[in-house]
N, CA, C and O atoms as a Tinker XYZ file with bonds, in Angstrom:
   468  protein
     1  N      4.657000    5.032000   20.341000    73     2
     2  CA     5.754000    4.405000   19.608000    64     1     3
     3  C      6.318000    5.430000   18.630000    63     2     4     5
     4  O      5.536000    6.115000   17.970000    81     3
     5  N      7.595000    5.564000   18.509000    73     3     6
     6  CA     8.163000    6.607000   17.505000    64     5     7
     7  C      9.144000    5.730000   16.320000    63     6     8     9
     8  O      9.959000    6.134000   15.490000    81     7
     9  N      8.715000    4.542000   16.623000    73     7    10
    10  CA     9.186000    3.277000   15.586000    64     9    11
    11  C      8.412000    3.442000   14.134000    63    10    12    13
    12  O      7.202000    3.639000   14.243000    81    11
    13  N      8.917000    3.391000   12.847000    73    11    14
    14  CA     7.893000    3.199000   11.787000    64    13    15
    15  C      8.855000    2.544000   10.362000    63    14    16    17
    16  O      9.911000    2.964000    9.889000    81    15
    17  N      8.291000    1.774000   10.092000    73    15    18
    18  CA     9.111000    1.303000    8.401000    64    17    19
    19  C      8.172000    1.932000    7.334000    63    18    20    21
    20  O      6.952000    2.053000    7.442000    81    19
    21  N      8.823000    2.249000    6.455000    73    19    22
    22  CA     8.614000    2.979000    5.299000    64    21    23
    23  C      9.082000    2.586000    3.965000    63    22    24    25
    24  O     10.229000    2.259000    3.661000    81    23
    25  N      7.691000    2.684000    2.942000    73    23    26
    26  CA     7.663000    2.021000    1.397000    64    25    27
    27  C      8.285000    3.448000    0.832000    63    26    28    29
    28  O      8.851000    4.351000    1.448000    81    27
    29  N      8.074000    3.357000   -0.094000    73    27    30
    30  CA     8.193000    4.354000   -0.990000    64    29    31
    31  C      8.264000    4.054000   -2.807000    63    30    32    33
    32  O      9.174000    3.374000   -3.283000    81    31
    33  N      7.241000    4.633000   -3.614000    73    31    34
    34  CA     7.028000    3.738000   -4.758000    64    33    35
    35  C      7.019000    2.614000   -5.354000    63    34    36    37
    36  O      7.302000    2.220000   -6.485000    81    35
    37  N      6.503000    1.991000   -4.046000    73    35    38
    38  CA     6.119000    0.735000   -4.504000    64    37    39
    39  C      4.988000    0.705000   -5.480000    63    38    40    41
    40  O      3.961000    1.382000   -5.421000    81    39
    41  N      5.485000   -0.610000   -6.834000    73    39    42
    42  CA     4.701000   -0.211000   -8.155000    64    41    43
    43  C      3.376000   -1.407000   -8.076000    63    42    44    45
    44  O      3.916000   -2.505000   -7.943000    81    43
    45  N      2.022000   -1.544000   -8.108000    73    43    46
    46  CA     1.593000   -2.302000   -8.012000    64    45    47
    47  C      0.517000   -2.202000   -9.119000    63    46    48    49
    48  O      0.071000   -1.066000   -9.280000    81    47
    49  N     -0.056000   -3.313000  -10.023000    73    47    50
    50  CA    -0.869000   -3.000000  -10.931000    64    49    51
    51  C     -2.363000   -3.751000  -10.459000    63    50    52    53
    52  O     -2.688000   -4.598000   -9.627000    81    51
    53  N     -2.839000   -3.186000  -11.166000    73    51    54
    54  CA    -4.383000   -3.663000  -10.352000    64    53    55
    55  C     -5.761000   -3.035000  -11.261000    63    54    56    57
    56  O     -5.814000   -1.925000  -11.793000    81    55
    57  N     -6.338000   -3.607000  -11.260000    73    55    58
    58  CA    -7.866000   -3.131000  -12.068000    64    57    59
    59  C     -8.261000   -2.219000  -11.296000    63    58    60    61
    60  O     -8.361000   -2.540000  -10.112000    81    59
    61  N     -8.633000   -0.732000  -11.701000    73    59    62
    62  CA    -8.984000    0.552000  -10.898000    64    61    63
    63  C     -9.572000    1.698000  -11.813000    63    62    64    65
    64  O     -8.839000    2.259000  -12.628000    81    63
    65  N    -10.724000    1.995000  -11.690000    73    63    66
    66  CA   -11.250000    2.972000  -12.517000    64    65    67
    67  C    -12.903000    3.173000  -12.406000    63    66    68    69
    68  O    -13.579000    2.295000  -11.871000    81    67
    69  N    -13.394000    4.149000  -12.842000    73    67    70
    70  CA   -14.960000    4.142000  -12.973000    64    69    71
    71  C    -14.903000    4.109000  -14.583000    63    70    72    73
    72  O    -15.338000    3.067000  -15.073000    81    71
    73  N    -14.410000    5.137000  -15.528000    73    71    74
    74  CA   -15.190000    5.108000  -16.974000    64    73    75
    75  C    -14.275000    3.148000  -17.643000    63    74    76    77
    76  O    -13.499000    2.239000  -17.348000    81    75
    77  N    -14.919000    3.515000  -18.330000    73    75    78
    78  CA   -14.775000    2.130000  -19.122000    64    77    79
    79  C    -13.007000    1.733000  -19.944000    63    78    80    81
    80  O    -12.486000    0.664000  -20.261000    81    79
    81  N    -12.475000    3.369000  -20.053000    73    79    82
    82  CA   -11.626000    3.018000  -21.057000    64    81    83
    83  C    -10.157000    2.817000  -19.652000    63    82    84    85
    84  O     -9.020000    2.448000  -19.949000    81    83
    85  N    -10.478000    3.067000  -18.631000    73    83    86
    86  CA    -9.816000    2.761000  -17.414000    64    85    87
    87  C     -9.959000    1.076000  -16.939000    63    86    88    89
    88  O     -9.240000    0.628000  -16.046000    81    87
    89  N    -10.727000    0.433000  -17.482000    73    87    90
    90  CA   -11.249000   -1.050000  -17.276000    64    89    91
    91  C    -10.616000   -2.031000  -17.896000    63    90    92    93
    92  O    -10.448000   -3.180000  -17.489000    81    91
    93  N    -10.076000   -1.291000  -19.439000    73    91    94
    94  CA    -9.850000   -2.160000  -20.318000    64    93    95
    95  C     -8.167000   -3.132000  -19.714000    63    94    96    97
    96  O     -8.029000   -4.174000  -20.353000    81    95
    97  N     -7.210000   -2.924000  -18.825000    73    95    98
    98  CA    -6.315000   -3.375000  -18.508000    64    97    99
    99  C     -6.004000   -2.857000  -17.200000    63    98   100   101
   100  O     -6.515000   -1.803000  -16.823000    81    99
   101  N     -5.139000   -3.568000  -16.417000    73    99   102
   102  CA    -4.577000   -3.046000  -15.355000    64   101   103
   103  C     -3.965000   -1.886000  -15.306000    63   102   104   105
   104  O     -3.326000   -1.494000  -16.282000    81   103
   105  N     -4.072000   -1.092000  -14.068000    73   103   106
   106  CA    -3.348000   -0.097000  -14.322000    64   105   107
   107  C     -2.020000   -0.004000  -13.071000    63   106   108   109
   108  O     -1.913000   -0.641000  -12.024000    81   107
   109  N     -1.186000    0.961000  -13.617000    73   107   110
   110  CA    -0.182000    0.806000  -12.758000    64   109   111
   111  C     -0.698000    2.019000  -11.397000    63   110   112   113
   112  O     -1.234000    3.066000  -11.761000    81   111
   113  N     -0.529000    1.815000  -10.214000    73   111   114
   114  CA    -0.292000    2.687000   -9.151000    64   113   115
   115  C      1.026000    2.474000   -8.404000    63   114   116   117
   116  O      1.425000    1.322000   -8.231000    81   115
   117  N      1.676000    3.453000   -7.981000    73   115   118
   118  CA     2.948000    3.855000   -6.669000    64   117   119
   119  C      2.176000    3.961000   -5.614000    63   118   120   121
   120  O      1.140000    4.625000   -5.639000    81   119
   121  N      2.603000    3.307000   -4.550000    73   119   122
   122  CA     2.123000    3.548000   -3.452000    64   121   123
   123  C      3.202000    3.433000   -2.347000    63   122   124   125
   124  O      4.044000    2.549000   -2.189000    81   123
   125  N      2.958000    4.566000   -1.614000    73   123   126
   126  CA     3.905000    4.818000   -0.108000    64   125   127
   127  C      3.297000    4.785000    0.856000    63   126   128   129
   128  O      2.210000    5.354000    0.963000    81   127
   129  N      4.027000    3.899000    2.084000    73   127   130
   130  CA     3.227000    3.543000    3.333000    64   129   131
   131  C      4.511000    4.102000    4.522000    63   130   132   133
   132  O      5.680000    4.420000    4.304000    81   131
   133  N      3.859000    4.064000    5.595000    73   131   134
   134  CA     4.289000    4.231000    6.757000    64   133   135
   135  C      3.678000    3.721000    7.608000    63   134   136   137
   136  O      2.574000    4.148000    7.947000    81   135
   137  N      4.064000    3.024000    7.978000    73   135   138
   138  CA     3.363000    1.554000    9.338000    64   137   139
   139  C      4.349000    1.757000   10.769000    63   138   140   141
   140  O      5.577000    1.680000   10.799000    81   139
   141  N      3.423000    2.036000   11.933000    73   139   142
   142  CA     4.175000    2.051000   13.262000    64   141   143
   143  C      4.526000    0.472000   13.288000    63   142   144   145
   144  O      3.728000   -0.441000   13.080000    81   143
   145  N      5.893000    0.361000   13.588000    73   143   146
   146  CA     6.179000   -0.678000   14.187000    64   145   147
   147  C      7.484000   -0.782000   15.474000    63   146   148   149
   148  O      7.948000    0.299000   15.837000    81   147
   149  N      7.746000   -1.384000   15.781000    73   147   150
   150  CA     8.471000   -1.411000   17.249000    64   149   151
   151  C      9.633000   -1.924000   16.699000    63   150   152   153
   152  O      9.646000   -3.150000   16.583000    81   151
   153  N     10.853000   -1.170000   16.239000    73   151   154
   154  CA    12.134000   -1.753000   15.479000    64   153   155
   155  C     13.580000   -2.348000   16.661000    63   154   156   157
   156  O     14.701000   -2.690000   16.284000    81   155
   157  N     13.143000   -2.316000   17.895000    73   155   158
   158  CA    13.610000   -2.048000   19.080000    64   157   159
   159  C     13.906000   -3.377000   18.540000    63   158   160   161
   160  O     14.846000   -3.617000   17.783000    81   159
   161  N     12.804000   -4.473000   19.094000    73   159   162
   162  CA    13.672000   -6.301000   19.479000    64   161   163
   163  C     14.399000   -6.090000   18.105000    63   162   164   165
   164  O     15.611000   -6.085000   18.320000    81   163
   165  N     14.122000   -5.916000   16.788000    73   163   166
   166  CA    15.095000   -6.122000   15.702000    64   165   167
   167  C     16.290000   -6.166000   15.733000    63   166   168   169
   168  O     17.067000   -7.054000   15.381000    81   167
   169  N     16.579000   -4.445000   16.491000    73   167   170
   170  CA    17.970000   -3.625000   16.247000    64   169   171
   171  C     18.675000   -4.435000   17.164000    63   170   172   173
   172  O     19.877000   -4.580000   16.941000    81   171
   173  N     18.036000   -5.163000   18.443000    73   171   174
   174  CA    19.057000   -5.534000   19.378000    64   173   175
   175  C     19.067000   -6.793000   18.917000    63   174   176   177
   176  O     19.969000   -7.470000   19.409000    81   175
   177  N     18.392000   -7.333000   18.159000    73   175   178
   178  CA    18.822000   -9.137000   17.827000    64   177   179
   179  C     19.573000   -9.392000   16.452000    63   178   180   181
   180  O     20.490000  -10.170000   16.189000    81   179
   181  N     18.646000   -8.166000   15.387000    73   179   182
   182  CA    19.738000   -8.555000   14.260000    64   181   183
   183  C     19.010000   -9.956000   13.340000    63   182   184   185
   184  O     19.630000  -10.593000   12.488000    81   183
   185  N     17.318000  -10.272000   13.834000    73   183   186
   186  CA    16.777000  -11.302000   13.503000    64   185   187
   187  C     15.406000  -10.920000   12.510000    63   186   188   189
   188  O     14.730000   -9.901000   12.656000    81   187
   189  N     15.178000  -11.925000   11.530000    73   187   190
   190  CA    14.283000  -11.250000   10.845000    64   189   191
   191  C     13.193000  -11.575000   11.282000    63   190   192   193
   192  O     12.239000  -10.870000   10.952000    81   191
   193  N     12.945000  -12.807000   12.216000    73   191   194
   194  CA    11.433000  -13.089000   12.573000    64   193   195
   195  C     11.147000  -12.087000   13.749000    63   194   196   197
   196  O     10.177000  -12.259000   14.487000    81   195
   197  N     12.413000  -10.553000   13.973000    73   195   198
   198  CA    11.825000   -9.465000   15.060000    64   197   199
   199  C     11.240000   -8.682000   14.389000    63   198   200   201
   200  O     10.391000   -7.943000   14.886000    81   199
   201  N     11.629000   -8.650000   12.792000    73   199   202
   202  CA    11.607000   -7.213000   11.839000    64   201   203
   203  C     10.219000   -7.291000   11.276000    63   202   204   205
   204  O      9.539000   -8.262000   11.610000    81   203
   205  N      9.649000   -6.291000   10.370000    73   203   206
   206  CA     8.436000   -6.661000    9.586000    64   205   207
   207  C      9.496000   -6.937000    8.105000    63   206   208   209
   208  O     10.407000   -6.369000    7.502000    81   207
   209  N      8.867000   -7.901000    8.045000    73   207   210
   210  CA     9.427000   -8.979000    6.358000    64   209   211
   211  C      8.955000   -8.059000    5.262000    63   210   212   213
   212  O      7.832000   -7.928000    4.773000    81   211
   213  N     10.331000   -7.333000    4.946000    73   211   214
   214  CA     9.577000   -6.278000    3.377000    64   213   215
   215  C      9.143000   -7.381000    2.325000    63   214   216   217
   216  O      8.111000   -7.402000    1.654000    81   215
   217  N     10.197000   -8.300000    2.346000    73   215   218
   218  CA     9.565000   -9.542000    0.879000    64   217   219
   219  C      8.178000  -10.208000    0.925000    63   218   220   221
   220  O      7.441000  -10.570000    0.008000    81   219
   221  N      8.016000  -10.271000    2.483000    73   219   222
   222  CA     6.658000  -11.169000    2.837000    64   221   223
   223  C      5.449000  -10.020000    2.455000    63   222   224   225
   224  O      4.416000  -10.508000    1.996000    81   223
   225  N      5.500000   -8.381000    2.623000    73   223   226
   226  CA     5.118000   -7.133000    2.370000    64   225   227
   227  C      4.422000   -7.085000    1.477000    63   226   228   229
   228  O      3.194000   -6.996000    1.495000    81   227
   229  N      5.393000   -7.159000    0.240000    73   227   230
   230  CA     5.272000   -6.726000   -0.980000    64   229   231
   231  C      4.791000   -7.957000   -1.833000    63   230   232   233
   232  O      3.972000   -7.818000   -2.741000    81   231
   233  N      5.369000   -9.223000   -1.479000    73   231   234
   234  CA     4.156000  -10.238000   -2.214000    64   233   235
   235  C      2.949000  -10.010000   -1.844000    63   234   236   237
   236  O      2.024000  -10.128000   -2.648000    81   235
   237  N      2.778000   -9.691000   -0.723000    73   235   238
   238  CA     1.143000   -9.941000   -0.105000    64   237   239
   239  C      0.401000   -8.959000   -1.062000    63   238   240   241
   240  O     -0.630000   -9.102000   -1.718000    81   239
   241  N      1.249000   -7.934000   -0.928000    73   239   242
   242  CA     0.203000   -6.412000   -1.325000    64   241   243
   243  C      0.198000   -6.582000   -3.185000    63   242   244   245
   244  O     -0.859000   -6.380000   -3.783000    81   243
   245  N      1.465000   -6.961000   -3.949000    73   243   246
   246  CA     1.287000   -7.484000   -5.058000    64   245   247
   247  C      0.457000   -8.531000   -5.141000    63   246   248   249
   248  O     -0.300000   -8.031000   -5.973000    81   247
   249  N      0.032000   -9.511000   -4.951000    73   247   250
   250  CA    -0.682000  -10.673000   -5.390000    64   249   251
   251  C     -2.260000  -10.276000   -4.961000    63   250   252   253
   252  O     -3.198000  -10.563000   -5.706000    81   251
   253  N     -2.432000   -9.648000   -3.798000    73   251   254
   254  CA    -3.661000   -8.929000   -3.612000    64   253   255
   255  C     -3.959000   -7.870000   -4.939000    63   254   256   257
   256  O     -4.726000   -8.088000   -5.877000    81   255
   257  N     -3.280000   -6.904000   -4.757000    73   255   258
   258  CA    -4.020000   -5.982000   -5.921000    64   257   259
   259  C     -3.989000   -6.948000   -7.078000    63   258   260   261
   260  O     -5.191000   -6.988000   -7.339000    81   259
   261  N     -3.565000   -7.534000   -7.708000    73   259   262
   262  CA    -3.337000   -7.948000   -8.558000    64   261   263
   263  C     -5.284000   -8.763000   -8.942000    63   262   264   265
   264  O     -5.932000   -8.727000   -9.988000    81   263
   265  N     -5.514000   -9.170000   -8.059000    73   263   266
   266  CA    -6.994000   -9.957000   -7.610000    64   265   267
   267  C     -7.953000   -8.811000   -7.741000    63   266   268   269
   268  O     -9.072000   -8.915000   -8.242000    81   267
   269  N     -7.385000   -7.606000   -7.207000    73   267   270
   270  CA    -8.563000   -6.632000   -7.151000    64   269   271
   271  C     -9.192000   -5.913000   -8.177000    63   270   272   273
   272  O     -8.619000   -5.566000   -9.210000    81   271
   273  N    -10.168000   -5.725000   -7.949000    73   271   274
   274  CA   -11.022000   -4.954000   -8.984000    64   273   275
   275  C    -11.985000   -3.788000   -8.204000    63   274   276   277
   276  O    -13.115000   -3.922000   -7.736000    81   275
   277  N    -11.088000   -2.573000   -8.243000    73   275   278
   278  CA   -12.104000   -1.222000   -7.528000    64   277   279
   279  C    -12.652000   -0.188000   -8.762000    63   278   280   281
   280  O    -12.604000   -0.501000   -9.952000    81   279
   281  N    -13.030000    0.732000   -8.399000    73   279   282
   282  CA   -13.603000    2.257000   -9.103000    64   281   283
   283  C    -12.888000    2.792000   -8.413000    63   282   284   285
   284  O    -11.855000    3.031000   -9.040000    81   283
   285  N    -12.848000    3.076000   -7.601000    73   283   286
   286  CA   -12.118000    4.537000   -6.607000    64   285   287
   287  C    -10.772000    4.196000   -5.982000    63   286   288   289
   288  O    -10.602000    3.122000   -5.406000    81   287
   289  N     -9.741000    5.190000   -6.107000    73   287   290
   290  CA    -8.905000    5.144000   -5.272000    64   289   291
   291  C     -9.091000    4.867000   -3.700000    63   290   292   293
   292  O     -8.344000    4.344000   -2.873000    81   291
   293  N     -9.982000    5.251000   -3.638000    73   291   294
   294  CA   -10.399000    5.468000   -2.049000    64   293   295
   295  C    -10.819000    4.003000   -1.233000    63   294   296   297
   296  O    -10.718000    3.764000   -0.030000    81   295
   297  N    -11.280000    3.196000   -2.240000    73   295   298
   298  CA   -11.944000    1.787000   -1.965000    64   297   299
   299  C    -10.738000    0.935000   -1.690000    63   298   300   301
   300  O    -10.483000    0.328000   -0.650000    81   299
   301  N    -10.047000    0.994000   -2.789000    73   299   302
   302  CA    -8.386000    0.544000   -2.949000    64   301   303
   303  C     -8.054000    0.564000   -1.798000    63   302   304   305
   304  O     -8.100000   -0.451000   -1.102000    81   303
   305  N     -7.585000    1.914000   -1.283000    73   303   306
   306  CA    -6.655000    2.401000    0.072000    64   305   307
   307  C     -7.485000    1.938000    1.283000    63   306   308   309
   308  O     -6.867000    1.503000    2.255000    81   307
   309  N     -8.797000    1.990000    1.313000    73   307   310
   310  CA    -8.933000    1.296000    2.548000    64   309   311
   311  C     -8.974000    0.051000    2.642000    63   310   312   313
   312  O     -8.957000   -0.463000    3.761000    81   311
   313  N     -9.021000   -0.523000    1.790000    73   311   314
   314  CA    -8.810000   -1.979000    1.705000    64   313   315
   315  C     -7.619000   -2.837000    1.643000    63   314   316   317
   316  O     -7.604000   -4.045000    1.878000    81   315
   317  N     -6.577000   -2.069000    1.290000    73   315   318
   318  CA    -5.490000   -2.338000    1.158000    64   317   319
   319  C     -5.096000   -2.250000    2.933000    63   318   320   321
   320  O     -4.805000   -3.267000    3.563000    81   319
   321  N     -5.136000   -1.199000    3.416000    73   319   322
   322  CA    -5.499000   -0.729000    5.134000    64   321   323
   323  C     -5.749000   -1.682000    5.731000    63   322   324   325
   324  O     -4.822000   -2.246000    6.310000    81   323
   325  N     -6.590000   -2.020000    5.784000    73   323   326
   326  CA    -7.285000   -3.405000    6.096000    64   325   327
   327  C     -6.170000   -4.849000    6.294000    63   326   328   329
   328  O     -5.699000   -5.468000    7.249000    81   327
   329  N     -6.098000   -4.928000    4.785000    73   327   330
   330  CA    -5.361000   -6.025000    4.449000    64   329   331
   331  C     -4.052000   -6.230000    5.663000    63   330   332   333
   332  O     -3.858000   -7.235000    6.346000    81   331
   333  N     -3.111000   -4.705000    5.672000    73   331   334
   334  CA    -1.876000   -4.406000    5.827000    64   333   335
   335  C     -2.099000   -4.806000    7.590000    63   334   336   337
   336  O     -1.284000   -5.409000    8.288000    81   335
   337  N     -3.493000   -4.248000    8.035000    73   335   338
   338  CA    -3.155000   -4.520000    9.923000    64   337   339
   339  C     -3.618000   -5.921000    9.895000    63   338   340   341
   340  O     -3.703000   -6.442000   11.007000    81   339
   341  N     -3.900000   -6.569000    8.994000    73   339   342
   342  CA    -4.887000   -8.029000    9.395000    64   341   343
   343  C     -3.677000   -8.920000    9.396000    63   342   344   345
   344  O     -3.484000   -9.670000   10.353000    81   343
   345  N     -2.562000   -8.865000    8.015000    73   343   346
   346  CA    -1.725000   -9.263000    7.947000    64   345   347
   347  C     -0.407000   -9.143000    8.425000    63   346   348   349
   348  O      0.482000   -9.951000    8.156000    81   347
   349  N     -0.275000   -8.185000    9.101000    73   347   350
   350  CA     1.320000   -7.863000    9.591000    64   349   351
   351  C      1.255000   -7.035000   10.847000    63   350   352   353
   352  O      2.201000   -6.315000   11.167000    81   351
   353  N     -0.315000   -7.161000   11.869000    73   351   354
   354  CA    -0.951000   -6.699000   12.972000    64   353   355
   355  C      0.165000   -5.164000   13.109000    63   354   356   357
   356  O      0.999000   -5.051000   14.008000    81   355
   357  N     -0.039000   -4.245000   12.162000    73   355   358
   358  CA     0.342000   -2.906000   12.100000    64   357   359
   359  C     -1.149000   -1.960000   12.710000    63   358   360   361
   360  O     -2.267000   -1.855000   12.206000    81   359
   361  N     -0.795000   -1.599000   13.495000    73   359   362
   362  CA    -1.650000   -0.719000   14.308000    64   361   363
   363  C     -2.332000    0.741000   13.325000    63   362   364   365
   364  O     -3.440000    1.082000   12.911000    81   363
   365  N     -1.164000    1.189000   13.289000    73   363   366
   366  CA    -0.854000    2.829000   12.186000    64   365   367
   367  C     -0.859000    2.697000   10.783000    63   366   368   369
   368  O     -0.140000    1.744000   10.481000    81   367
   369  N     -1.307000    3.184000    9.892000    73   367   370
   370  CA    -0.754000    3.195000    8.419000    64   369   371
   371  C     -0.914000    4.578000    7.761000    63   370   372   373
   372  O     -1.933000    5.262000    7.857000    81   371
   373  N     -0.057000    4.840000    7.239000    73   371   374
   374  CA    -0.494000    6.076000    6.515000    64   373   375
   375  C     -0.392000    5.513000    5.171000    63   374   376   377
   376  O      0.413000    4.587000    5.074000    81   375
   377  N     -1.110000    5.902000    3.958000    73   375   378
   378  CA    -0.680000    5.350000    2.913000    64   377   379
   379  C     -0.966000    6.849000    1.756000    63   378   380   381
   380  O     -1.875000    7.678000    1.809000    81   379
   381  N     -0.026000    6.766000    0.965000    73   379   382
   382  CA    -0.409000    7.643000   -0.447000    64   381   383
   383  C     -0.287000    6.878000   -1.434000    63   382   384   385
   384  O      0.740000    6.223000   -1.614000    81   383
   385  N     -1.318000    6.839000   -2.234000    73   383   386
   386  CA    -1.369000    6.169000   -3.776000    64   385   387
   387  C     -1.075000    7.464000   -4.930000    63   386   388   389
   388  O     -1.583000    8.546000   -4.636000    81   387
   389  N     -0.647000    7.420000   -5.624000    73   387   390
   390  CA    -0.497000    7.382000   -6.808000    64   389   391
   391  C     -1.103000    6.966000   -8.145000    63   390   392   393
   392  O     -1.054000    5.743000   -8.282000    81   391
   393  N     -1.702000    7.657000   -9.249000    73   391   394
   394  CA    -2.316000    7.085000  -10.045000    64   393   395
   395  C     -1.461000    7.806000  -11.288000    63   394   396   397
   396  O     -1.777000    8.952000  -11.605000    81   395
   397  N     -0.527000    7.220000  -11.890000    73   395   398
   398  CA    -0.182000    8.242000  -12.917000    64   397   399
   399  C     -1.207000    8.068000  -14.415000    63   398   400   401
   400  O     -1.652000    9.046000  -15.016000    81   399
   401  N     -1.332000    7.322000  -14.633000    73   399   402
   402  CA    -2.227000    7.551000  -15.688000    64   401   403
   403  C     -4.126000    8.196000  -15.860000    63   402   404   405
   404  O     -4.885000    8.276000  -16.826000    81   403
   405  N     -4.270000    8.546000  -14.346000    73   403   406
   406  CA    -5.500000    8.992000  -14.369000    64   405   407
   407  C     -5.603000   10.699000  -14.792000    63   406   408   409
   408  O     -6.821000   10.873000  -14.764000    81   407
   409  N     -5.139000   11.686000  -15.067000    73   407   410
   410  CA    -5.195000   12.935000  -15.551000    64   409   411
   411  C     -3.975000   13.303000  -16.426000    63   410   412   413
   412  O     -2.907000   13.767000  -16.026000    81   411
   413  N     -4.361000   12.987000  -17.788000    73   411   414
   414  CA    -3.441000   13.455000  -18.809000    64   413   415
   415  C     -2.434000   14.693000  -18.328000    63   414   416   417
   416  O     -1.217000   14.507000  -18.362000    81   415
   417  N     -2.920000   15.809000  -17.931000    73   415   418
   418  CA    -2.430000   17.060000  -17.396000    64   417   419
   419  C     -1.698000   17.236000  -16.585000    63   418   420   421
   420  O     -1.046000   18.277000  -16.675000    81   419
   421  N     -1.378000   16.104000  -15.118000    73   419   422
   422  CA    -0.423000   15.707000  -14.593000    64   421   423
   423  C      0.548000   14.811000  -14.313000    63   422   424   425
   424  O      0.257000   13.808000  -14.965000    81   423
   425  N      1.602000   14.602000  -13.667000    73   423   426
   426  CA     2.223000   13.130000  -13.649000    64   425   427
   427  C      1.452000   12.761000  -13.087000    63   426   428   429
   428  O      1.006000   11.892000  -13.836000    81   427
   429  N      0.605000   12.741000  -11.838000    73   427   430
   430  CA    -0.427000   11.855000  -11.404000    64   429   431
   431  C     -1.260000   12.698000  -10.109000    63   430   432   433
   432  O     -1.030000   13.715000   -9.455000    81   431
   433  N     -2.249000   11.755000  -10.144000    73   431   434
   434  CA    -3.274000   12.209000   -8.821000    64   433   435
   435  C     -3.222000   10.978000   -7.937000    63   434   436   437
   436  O     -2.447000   10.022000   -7.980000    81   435
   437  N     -4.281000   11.246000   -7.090000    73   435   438
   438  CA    -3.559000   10.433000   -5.627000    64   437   439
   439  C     -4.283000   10.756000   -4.580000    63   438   440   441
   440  O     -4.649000   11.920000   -4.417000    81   439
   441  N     -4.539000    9.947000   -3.870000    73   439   442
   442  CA    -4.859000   10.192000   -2.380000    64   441   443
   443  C     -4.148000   10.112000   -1.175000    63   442   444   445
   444  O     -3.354000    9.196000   -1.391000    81   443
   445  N     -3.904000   10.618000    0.244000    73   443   446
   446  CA    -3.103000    9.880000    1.216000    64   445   447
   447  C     -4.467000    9.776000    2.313000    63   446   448   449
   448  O     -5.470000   10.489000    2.257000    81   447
   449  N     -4.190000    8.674000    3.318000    73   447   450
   450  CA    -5.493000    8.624000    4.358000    64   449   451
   451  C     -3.777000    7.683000    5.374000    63   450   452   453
   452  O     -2.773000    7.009000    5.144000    81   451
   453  N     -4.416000    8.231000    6.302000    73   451   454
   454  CA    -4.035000    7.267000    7.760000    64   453   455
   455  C     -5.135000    6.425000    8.661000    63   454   456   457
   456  O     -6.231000    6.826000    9.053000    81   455
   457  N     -4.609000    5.335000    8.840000    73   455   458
   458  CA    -6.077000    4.471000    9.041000    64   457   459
   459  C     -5.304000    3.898000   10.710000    63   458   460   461
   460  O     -4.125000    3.562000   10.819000    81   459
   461  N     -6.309000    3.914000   11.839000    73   459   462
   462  CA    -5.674000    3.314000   12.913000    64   461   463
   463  C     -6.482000    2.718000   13.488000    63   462   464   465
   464  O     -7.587000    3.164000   13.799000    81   463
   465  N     -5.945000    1.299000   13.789000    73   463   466
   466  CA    -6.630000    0.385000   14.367000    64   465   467
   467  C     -6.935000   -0.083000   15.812000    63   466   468
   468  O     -7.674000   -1.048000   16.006000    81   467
């Protein structure tokens, strides 16, 4: 498939950290995805129950993190992975997070992983 929809800074807040002073409130992460999907029936119908639903997307993945409570970026992203093929049967994902408040010294650190199901 050479089909794919694409996030890009999407802002999501969520409990994430190991030391303690990372615990005390949510923190904000950006996160960018890339999900194979098949945009073909869409383009020729023009219908949204062909498309993947960005609104249906982004509540899911907001109201989830929002519940979550990790240490690691890494726990986050695969779980979020998870979430994204269980819920919207996406085969592919690539995802990069964003952490801007985790290293004073930069705008932010971050991971990317591609997860395939």
């Amino acid at each position: 498939m050479s089909d794919s929809v694409y996030v890009t800074g999407l802002r999501l807040e969520t409990l994430i950290g190991v030391y303690a002073f990372e615990r005390v409130e949510r923190q904000l992460l950006f996160i960018d995805l890339e999900l194979d999907f098949d945009c073909h029936r869409a383009g020729q119908s023009d219908d949204l129950r062909h498309a993947l639903d960005y609104d249906r997307l982004f509540k899911t993945l907001r109201s989830w993190a929002l519940a979550q409570d990790f240490q690691l970026l890494e726990a986050f992203g695969e779980a979020l992975c998870v979430l994204v093929h269980e819920q919207f049967a996406i085969a592919r994902i690539q995802l990069q997070i964003n952490k801007p408040a985790a290293v004073t010294e930069c705008s932010a650190v971050g991971i990317k992983m591609e997860r395939r199901f």
